[in-house]
N, C-alpha and C positions, 0 to 999 in steps of 0.2 A: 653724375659720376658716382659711381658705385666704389667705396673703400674695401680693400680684401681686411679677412679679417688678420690681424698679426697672426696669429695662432697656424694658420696655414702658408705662412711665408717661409720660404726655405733656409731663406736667411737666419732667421728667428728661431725655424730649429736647429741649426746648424751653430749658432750660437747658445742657444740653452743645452746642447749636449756637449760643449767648449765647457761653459761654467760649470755642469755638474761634475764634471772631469776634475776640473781646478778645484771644487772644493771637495770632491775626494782625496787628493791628493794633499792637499790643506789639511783635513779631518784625521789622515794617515798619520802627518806629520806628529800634530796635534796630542795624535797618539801613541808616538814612539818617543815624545820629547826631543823634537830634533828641530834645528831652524836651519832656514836656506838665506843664503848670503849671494852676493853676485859680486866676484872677485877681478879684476884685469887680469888676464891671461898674458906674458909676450914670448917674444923666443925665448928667452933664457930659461921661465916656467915651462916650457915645451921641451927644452933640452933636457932637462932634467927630470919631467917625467918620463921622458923616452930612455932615461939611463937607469934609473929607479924603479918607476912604478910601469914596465911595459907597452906607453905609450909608442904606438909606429911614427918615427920620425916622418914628418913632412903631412899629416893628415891633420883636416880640416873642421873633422867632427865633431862639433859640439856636446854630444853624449860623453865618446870615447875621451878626450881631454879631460871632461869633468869626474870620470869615473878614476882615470891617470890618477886627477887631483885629489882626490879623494883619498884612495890608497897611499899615494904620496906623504899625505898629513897625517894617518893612520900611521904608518910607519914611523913619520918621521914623531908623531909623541910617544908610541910606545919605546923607540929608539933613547928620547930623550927621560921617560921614567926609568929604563934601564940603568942609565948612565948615572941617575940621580938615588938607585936604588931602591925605588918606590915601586908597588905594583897596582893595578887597580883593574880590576875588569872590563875590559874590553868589548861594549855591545855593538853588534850590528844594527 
């Protein structure tokens, strides 16, 4: 019985262009100074982006939520250095 070699398993590249994806996006990060967290979403965080930050009530999108959320906490700290009278630059 003859073993293929990995290197021509579809699998295997389908996976090694998954990882280099992920560590671009790592690398990106890396280099914007920014970290990624993984938050509990419920309704109540979904009502509230949808009254706030443009979220469409009732969708299930994992992208579109997190972008809601995003803007959401954007808002809501330049809201609260407002309030506090503080300014600071605001990168994207």
């Amino acid at each position: 019985m003859v073993r293929q070699d990995p290197a021509d398993d579809a699998r295997a590249r389908a996976r090694r262009r998954r990882r280099a994806a992920d560590t671009a996006r790592w690398r990106s990060r890396r280099r914007r100074e920014v970290e990624l967290y993984q938050i509990e979403v419920g309704a109540k965080e979904k009502l509230v982006a949808a009254r706030f930050a443009g979220l469409k009530e009732g969708t299930n999108d994992k992208v579109a939520i997190g972008v809601a959320l995003g803007k959401l906490l954007r808002l809501g700290l330049v809201a609260l250095l407002h309030e506090k009278g503080e300014s600071i630059l605001m990168r994207e």
